[in-house]
Structures are given as structure tokens and as C-alpha cells.
C-alpha positions in Angstrom: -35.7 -49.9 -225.8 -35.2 -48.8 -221.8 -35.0 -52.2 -219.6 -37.6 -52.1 -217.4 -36.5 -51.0 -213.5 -38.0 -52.9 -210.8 -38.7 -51.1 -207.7 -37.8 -52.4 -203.8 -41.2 -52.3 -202.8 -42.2 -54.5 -206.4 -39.2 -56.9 -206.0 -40.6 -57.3 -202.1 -43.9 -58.2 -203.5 -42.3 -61.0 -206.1 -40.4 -62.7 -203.6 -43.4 -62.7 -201.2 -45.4 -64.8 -203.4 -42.2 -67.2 -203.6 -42.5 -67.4 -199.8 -46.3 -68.1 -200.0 -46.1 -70.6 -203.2 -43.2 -73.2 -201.0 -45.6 -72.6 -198.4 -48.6 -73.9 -200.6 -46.5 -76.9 -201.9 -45.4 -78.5 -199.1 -49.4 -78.6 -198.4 -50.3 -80.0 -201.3 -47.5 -82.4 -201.6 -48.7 -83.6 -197.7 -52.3 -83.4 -199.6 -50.7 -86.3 -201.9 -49.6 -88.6 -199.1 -52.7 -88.3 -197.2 -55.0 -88.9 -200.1 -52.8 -92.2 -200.8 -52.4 -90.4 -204.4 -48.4 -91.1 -203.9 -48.2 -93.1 -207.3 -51.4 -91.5 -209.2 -49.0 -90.9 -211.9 -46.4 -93.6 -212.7 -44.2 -91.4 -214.4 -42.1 -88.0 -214.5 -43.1 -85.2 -215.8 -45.8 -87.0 -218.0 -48.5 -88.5 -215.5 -48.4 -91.4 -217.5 -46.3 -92.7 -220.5 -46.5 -90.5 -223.5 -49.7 -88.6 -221.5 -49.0 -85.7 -220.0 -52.4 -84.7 -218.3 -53.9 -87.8 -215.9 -57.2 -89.3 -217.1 -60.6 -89.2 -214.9 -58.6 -90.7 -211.6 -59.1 -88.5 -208.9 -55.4 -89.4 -207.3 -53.8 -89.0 -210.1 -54.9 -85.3 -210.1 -54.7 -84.9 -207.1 -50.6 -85.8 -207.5 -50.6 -83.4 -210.8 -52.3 -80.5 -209.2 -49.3 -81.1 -207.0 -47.1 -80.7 -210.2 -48.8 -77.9 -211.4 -48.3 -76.2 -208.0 -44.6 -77.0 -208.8 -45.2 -75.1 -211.6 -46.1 -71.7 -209.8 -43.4 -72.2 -207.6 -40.8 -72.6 -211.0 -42.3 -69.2 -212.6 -42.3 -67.2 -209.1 -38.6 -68.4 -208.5 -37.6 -67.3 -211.7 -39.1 -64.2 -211.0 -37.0 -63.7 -208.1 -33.7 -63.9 -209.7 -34.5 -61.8 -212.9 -36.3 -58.9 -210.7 -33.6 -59.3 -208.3 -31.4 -58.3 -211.5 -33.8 -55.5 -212.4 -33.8 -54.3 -209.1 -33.3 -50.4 -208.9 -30.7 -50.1 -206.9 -29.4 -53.8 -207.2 -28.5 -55.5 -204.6 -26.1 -58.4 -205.2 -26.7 -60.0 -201.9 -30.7 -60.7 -202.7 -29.5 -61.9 -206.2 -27.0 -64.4 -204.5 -30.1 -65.7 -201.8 -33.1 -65.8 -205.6 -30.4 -68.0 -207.2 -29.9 -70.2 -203.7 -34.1 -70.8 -204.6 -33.5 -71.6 -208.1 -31.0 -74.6 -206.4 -33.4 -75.8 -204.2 -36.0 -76.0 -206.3 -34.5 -78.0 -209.2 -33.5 -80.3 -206.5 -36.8 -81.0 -205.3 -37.7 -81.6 -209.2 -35.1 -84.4 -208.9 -36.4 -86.0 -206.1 -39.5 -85.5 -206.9 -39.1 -88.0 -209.6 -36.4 -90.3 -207.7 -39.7 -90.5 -204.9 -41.8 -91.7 -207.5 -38.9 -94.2 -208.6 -38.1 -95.7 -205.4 -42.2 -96.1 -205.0 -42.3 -93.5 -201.8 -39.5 -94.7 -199.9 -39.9 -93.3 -197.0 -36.1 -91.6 -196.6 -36.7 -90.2 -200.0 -39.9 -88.3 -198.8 -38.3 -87.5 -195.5 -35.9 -86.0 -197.6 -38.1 -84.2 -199.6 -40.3 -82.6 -197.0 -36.5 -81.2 -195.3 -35.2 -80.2 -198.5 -38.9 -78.2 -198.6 -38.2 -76.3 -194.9 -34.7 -75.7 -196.2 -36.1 -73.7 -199.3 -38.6 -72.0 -196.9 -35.6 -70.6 -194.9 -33.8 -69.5 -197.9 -37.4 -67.5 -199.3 -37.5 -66.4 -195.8 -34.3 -65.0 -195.6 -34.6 -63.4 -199.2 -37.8 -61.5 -197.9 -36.2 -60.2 -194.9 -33.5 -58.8 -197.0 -35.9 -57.4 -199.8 -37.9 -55.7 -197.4 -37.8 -51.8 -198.2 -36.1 -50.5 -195.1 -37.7 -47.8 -193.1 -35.6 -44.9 -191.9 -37.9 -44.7 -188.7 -37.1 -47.4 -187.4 -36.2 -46.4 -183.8 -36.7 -50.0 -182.0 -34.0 -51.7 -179.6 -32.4 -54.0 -180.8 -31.7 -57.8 -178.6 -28.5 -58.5 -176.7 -26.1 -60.9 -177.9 -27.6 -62.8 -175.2 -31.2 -62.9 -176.4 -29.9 -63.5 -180.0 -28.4 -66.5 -179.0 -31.5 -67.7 -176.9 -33.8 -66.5 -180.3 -31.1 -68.8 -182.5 -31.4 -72.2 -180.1 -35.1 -71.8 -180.4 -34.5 -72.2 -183.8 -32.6 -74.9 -183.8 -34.3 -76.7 -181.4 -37.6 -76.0 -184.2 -35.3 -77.6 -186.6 -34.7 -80.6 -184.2 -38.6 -80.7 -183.7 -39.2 -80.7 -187.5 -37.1 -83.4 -187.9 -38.3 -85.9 -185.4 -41.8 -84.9 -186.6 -40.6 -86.7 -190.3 -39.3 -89.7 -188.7 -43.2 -89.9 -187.0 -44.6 -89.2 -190.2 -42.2 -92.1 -191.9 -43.1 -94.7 -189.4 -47.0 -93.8 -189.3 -50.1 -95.0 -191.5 -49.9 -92.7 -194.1 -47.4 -93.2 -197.0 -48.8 -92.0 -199.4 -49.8 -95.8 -201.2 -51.2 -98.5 -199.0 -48.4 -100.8 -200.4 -45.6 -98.7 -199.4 -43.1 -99.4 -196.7 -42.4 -97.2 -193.6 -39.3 -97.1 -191.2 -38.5 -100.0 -189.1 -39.2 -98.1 -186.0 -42.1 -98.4 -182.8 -44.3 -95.6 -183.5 -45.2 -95.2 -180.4 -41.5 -94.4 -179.1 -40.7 -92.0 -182.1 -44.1 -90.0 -181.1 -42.7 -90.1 -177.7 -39.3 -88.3 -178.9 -41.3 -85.9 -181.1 -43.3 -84.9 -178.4 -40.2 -84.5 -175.8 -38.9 -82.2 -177.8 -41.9 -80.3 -178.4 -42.3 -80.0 -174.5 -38.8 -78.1 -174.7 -39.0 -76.0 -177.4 -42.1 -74.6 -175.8 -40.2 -74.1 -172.3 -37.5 -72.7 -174.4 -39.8 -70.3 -175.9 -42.0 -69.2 -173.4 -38.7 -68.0 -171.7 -37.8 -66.0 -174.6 -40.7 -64.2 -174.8 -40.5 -63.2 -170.9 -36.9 -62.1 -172.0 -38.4 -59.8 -174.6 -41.1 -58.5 -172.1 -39.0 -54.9 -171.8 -37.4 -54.8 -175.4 -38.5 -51.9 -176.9 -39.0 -53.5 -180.3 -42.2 -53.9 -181.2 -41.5 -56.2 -184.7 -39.4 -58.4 -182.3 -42.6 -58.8 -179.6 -44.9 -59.2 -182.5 -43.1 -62.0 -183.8 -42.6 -63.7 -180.7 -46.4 -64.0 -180.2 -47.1 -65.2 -183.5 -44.4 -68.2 -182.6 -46.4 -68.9 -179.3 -49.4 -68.9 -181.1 -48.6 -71.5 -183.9 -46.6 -73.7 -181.1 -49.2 -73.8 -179.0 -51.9 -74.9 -181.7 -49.2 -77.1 -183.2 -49.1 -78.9 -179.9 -52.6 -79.2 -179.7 -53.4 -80.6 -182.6 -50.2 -82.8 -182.6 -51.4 -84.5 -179.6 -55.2 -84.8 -180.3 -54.3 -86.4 -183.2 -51.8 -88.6 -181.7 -54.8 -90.0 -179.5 -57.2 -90.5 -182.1 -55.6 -92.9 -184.5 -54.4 -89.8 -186.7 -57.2 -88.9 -188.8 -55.8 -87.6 -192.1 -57.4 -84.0 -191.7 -55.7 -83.5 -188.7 -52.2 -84.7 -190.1 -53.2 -81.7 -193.2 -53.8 -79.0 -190.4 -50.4 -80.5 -188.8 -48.5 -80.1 -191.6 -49.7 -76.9 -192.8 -48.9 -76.0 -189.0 -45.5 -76.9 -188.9 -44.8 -74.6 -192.1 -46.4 -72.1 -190.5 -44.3 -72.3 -187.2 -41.5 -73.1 -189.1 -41.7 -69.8 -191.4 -42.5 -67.6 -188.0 -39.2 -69.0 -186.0 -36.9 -67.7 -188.8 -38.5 -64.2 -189.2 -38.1 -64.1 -185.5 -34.3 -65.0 -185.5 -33.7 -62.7 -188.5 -35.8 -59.7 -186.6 -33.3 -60.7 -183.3 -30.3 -60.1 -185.6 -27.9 -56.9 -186.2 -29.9 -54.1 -188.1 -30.5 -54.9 -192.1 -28.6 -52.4 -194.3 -30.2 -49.6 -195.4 -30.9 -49.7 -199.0 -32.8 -46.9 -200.4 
């Protein structure tokens, strides 16, 4: 029987739905902290001992649907890595990035369950939450490379110079991301009203956050005046997408700062920050050398 041959344009398809999917469950795992669901099921991977599906409790299903959503993500990553192997032509480079997502996700499995051990310690779900923008950067990445290459492509392509300025943005996102944990592990919501939270004023961690908010923007806005003459419009395109999320990030990162941080605007911050997060790597990848041509 003929093994069945997985196009680039398919394979770009599967790994976009990875992308999407880590997006959905960092969401839904912030949609667990907020809702105070953090211990709706005292156990791992049953909800309960010997039950596998929570009763009528509404946290507990909201901290399964969470599960479930880990699911998804388990069947799209395994997707990944066997189309990458079906691939037509194969390319062992996106192979090597689908089997970096199969690491990352059994290691938010683990601690996944070491969070619900250690009764939401706040390190532990720090930890998680990074552990879930590292895997985004390792979908991003596998996208970028699985994207069908177009032989038109005629666009200029950054100096070293605004590559480097593109990759300190990026870092300084990272930075931003996470102080924004350390806010989030010394605020109100832990996920369980009994829970402890970092040792720290949160007033003075909120501060720090929002410093480096103030200059990742600066830093940003003088990118994009740097790209104002690039002929590239991919480059310019995703430049204005990062502007865009940043500034709405900021906004909503201070109005909720001054209003007690209701819990829908802590969702919409989070999602936010996923968001911003996913458009400041496709900008330093679409700043970097050319992508192979593959066919």
C-alpha cells in the first residue's frame, strides 16, 4: 500500500493549527486561574480518584475543559512530527523544530500535575505559563519554516543593523513577559482563594512591569520608523501588527491596573500578551536571512 505524501502547503496547514491550539491553551489555562477553578480536580489525569470526567461542579470543568484542550494540543503536535515525516520533499530541519513541540509539551503535562501537587504554587505556574511562551516560539518558528516559499519574492531584506534592533525588541518582549508573571504571582488571582502568592509589594512589581513596557514601546516605535523605507512589505506588515497588540496591551494593562483588576480584563490581558508575544517572533524571523527555498 503507497504511504500517503503530505504536501508543503498541507504540512503548513497542520502546524498552523499547532500554533493556534498553544495559543488557545494558555487562554484557557489563565481561564482556570481567574475562575479560582485551580484545584477543581484534585487529581492527575483523573479529575478525581478513580473518576475521570468531574461531576456537576462548574470549576472542576472548567479545569478539565482545560485538559481536554491539552488534548487537542497532544493530537495536533503529533500531527506535526509524523506529517513532518510524510512531508514531500522532507525537510529534516522542520522534523527536528515538530519533535522540539513534542518536548515541550510533555513537559507542561508534568507540571501540569506537579501545579496541582504543590496546590498552585505560584513559581510552579510562573513556570508553566513561560514554559507555554517557550512552546509558542518553537510552533512559531516551525511555521515560519513550513511556509511554502514563493519564488516572487522580490522584497529587501533588513540590515544587520535593523536585525539586531528587530532581535532586542524581542528580548526586551521576553523581559516584559516575564515581569508580567511575577505581577500575576503577587496579585489576587491564584487560581484558589487559599493559595499563596509571592512575598513581594504588588504595587512595586506593577511598577517594574510597566517600566519595561514604556521601553519596549520606545524601542519599537523606533523600529518601525527604521523600516519606514524597507521595501518589504511582510516586514512593514508585521511591524504594525506588533504596534497594534502593544499598544492595546498597554491599555488594557493599565486600566486594569487602576481598577482593582477585574478578572475579564486580566483574560483579555493574557490572551494579549500571547498575541503580542506570537507577532514579535514572526517579526524577528521575517527580519532574518532569506528562508531556503524548498519546492
Amino acid at each position: 500500500m503507497a504511504v500517503p505524501r503530505v504536501t508543503p502547503q498541507q504540512y503548513h496547514l497542520v502546524v498552523r493549527v499547532a500554533l493556534w491550539l498553544l495559543a488557545v491553551i494558555v487562554v484557557s489555562g489563565a481561564a482556570v486561574r481567574l475562575t479560582g477553578s485551580g484545584l477543581g480536580c484534585s487529581d492527575w489525569p483523573n479529575c478525581e480518584p478513580g473518576q475521570l470526567v468531574p461531576e456537576a461542579d462548574a470549576h472542576a470543568w472548567v479545569e478539565f475543559g482545560n485538559r481536554l484542550v491539552t488534548g487537542l494540543v497532544s493530537i495536533a503536535v503529533i500531527l506535526a512530527v509524523s506529517g513532518s515525516m510524510l512531508r514531500k520533499p522532507q525537510v529534516r530541519k522542520l522534523t527536528r523544530w515538530s519533535w522540539g513541540l513534542v518536548v515541550g509539551v510533555a513537559l507542561q503535562i508534568a507540571l501540569g500535575a506537579i501545579t496541582v501537587i504543590t496546590h498552585l504554587s505560584p513559581m510552579i505556574v510562573m513556570g508553566h505559563f513561560l514554559l507555554s511562551m517557550v512552546l509558542i516560539w518553537n510552533a512559531v518558528v516551525l511555521e515560519h519554516l513550513a511556509r511554502p516559499s514563493d519564488s516572487s519574492d522580490k522584497n529587501d531584506y533588513p540590515t544587520p543593523s535593523l536585525r539586531l534592533h528587530a532581535g532586542v525588541v524581542a528580548v526586551v518582549t521576553a523581559l516584559v513577559v516575564v515581569t508580567g508573571t511575577v505581577v500575576t504571582g503577587s496579585g489576587p488571582h491564584g487560581g484558589d482563594e487559599e493559595v499563596e502568592r509571592l512575598a513581594l509589594a504588588f504595587s512595586q512589581v506593577a511598577r517594574a512591569h510597566g517600566g519595561a513596557v514604556i521601553v519596549l514601546l520606545v524601542l519599537t516605535v523606533a523600529l518601525r520608523f527604521r523600516f519606514q523605507n524597507l521595501r518589504n512589505d511582510l516586514v512593514r506588515r508585521r511591524i504594525n501588527i506588533v504596534l497594534l497588540a502593544m499598544v492595546a496591551q498597554a491599555a488594557i494593562g493599565y486600566t486594569q491596573y487602576f481598577t482593582e483588576l477585574p478578572v475579564l480584563l486580566v483574560g483579555f490581558h493574557i490572551a494579549g500578551a500571547t498575541i503580542l508575544w506570537i507577532s514579535v517572533v514572526r517579526l524577528a524571523l521575517a527580519t532574518g536571512a532569506p528562508r531556503l527555498r524548498r519546492g
